[in-house]
N, CA, C and O of each residue as an XYZ file, in Angstrom:
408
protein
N       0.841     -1.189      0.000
C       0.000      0.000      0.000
C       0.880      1.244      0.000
O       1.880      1.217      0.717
N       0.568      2.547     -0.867
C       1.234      3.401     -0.994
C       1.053      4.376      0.647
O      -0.031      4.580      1.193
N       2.322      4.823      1.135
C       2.124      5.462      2.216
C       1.794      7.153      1.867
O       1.597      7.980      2.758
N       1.782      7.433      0.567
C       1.770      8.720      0.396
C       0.561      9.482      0.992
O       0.670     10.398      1.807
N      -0.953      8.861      0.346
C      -1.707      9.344      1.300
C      -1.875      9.720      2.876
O      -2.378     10.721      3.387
N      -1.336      8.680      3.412
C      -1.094      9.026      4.940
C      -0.253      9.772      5.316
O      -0.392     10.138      6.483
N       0.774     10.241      4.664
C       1.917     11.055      4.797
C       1.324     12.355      4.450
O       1.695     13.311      5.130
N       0.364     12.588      3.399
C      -0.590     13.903      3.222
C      -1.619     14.195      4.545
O      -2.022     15.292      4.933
N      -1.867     13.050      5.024
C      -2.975     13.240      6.097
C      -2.255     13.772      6.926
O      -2.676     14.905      7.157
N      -0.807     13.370      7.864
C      -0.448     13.955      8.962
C      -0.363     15.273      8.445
O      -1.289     16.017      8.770
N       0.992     15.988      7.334
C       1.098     16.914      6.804
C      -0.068     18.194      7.041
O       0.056     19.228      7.696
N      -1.070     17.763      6.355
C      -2.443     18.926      6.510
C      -2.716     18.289      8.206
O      -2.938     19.409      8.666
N      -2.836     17.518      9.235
C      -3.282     17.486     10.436
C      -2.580     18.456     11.087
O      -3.068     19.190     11.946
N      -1.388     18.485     10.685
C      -0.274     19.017     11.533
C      -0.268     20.588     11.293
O      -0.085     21.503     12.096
N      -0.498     20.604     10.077
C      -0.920     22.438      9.297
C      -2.359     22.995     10.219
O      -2.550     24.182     10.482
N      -3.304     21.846     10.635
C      -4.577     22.449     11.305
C      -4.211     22.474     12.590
O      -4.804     23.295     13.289
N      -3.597     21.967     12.972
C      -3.401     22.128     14.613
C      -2.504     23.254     14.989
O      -2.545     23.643     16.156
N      -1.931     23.660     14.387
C      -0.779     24.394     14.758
C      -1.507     25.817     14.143
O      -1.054     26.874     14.582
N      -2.707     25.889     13.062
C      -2.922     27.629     12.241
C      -3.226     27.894     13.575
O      -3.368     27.062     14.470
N      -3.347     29.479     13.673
C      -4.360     30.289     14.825
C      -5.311     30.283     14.682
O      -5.588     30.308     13.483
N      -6.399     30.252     15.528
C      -7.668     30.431     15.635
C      -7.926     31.299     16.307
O      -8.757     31.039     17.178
N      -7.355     32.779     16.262
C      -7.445     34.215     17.406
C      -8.835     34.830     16.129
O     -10.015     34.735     16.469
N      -8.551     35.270     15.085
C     -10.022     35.971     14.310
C     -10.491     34.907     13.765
O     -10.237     33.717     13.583
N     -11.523     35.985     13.490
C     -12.825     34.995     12.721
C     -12.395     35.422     11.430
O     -13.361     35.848     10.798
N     -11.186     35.483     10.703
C     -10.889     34.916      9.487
C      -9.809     33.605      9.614
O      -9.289     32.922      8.732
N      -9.727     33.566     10.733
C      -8.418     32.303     11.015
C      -9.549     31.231     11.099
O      -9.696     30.340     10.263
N     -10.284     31.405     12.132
C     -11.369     30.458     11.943
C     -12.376     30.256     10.739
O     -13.100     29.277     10.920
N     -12.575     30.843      9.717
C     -13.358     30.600      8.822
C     -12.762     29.733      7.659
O     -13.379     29.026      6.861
N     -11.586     29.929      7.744
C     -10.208     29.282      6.719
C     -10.681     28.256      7.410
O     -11.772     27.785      7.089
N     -10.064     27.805      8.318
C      -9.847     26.523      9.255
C     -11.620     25.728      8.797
O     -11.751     24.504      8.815
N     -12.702     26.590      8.459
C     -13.774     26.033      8.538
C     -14.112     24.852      7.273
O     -14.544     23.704      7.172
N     -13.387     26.444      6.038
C     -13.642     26.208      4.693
C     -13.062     25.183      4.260
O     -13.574     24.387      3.473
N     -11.640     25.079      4.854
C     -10.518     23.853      4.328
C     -10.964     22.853      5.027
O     -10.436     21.982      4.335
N     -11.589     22.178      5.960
C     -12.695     21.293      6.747
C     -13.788     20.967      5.914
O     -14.081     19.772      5.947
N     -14.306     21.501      5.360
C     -15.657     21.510      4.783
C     -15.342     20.940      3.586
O     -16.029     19.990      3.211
N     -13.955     21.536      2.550
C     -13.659     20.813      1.413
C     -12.468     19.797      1.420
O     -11.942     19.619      0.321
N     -11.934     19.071      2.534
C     -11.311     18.446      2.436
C     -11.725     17.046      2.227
O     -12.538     16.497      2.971
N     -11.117     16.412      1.122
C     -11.122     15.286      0.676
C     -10.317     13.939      0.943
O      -9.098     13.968      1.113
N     -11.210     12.500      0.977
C     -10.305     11.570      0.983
C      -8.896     11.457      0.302
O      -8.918     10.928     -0.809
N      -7.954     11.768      0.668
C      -6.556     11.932     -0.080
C      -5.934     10.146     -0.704
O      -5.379      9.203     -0.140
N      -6.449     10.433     -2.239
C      -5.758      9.406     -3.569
C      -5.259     10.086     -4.354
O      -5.123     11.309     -4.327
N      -4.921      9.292     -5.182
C      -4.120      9.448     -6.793
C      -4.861     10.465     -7.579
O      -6.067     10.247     -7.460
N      -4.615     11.504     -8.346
C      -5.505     11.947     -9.158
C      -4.029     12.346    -10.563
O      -2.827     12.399    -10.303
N      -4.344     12.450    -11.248
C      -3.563     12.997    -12.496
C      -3.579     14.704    -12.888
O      -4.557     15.187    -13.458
N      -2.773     15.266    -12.634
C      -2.543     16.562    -12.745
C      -1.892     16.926    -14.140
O      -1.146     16.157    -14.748
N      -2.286     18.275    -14.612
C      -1.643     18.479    -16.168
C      -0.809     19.693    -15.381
O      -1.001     20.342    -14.353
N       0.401     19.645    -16.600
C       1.075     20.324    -15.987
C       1.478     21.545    -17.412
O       2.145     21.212    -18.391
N       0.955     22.788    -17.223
C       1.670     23.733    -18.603
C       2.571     22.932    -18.980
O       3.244     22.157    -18.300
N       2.588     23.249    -20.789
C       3.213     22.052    -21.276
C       2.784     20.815    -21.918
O       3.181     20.330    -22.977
N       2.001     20.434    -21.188
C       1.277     19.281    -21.810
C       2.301     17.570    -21.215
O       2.728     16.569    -21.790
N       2.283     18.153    -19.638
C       2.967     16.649    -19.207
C       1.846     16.769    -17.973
O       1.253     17.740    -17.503
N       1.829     15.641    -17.726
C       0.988     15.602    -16.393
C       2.116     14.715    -15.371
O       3.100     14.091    -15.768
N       1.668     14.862    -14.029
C       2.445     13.937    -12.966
C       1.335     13.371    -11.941
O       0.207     13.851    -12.058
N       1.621     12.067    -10.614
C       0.300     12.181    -10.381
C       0.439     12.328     -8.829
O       1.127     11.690     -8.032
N      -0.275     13.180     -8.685
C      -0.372     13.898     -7.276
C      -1.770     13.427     -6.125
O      -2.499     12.514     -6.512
N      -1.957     13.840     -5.265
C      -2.653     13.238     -4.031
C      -3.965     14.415     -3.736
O      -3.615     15.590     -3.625
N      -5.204     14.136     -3.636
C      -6.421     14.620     -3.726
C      -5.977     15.262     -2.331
O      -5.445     14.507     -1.518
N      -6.158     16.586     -2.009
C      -6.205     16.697     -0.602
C      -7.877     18.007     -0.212
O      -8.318     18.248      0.912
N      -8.330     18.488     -1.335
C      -9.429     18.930     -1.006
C     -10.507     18.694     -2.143
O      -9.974     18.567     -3.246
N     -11.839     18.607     -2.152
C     -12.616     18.524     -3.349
C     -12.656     20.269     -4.222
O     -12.213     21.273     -3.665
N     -13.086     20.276     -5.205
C     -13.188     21.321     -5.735
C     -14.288     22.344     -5.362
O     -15.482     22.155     -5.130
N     -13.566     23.463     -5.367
C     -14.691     24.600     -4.867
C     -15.609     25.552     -5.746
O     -16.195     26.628     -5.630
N     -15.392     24.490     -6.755
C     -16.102     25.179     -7.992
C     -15.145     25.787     -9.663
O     -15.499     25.887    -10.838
N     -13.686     26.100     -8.827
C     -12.974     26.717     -9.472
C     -11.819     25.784     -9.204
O     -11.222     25.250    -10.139
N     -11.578     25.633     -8.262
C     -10.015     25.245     -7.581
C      -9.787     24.009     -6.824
O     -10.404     23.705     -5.803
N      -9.167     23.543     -7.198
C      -8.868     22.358     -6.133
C      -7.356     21.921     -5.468
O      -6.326     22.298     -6.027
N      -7.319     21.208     -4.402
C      -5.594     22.069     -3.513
C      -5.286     20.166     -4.111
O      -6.240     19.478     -4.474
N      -3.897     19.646     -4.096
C      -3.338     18.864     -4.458
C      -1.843     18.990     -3.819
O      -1.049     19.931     -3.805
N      -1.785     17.821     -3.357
C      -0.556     17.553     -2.748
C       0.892     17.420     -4.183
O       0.622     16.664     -5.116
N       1.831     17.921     -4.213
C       2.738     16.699     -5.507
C       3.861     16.060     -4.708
O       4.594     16.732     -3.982
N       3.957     15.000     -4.830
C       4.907     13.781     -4.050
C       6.294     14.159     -4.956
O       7.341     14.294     -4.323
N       6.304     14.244     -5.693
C       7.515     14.385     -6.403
C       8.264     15.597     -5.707
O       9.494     15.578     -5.724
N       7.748     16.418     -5.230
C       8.373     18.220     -5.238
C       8.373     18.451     -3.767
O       9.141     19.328     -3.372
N       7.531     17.719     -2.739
C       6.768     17.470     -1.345
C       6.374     18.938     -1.344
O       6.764     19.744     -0.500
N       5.756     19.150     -2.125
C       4.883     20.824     -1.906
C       3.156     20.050     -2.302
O       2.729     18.976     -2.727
N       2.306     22.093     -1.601
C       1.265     20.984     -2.223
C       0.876     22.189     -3.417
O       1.616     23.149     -3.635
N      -0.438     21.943     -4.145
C      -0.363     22.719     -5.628
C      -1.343     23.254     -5.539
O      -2.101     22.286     -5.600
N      -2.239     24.470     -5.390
C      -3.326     24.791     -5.966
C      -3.339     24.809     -7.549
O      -2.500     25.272     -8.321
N      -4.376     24.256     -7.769
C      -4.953     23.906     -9.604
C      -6.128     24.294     -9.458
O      -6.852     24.157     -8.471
N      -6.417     24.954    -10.773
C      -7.391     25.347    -11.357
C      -8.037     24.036    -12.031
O      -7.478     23.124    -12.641
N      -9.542     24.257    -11.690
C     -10.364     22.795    -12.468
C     -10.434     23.282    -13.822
O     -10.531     24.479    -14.093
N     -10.363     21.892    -15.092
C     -10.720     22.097    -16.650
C     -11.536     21.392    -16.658
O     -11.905     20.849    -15.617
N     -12.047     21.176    -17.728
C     -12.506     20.135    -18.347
C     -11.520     18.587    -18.628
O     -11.875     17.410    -18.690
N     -10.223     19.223    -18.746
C      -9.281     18.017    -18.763
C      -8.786     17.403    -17.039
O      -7.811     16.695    -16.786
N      -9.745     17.912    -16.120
C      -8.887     17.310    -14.894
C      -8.202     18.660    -14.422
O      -8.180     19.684    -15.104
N      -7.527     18.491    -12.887
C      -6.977     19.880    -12.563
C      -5.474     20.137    -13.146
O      -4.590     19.369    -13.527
N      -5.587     21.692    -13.039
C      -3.972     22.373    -14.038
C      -3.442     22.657    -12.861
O      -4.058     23.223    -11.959
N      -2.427     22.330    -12.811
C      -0.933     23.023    -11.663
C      -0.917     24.489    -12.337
O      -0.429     24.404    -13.464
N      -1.328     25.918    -11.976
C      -1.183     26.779    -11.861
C       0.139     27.834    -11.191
O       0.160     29.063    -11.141
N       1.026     26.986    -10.790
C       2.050     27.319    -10.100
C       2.305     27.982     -9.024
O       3.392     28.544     -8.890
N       1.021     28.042     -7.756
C       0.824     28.263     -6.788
C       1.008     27.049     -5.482
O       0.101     26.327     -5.066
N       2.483     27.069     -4.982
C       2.835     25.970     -4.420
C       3.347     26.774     -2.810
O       3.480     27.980     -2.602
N       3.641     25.151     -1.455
C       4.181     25.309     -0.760
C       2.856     25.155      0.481
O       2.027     24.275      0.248
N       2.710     25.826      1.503
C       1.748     24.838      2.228
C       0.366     24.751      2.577
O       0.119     25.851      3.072
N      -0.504     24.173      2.594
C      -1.517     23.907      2.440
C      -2.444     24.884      2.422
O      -3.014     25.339      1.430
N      -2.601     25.246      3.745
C      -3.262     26.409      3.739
C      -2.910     27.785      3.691
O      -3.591     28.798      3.847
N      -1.939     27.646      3.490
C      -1.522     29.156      1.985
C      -1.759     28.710      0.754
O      -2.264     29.450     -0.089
N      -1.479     27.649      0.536
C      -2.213     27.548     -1.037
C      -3.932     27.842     -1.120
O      -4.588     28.471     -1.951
N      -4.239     27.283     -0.189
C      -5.657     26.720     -0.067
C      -6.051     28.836      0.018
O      -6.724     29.361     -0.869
N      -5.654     29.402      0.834
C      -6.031     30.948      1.135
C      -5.524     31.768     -0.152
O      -5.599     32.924     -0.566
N      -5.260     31.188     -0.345
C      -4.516     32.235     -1.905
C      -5.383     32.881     -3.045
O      -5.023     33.728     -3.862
N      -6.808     32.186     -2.885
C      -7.395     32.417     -3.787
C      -8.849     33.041     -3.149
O      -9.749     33.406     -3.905
């Protein structure tokens, strides 16, 4: 069994325990990234260019965006949703700065 998923789970556990929760924008982040976080698998990412690599589900899509771990780089990726699956947009590094970025 691949350990990568579980290695994404502590990663983001460890990112929620430790954000602040002093305002009610620290807490609403903390709410939103709760609310869209996803069972963390395999998904296939395109990458500008026209290569894809395959990276780890770590939130569902919010309509626009969806956050992605990449195992290769140990960053995680905000992507933009296509029609072809999500694009690495080049917004990397940790979770919930990626995840707040937008």
């Amino acid at each position: 069994m691949d350990a990568t998923p579980q290695i994404v789970k502590t990663l983001v556990d460890a990112e929620l325990a430790a954000h602040p929760r002093d305002s009610q924008a620290d807490r609403m982040l903390i709410e939103d990234f709760t609310r869209l976080r996803a069972r963390h698998r395999a998904i296939t990412v395109n990458i500008p260019g026209g290569h894809t690599q395959t990276g780890i589900l770590v939130t569902r899509s919010n309509g626009a965006y969806t956050l992605v771990y990449m195992p290769e780089v140990a960053l995680f990726s905000l992507c933009v949703d296509s029609m072809f699956g999500p694009v690495d947009i080049g917004v990397h590094g940790p979770a919930l700065a990626c995840f707040s970025s937008i």
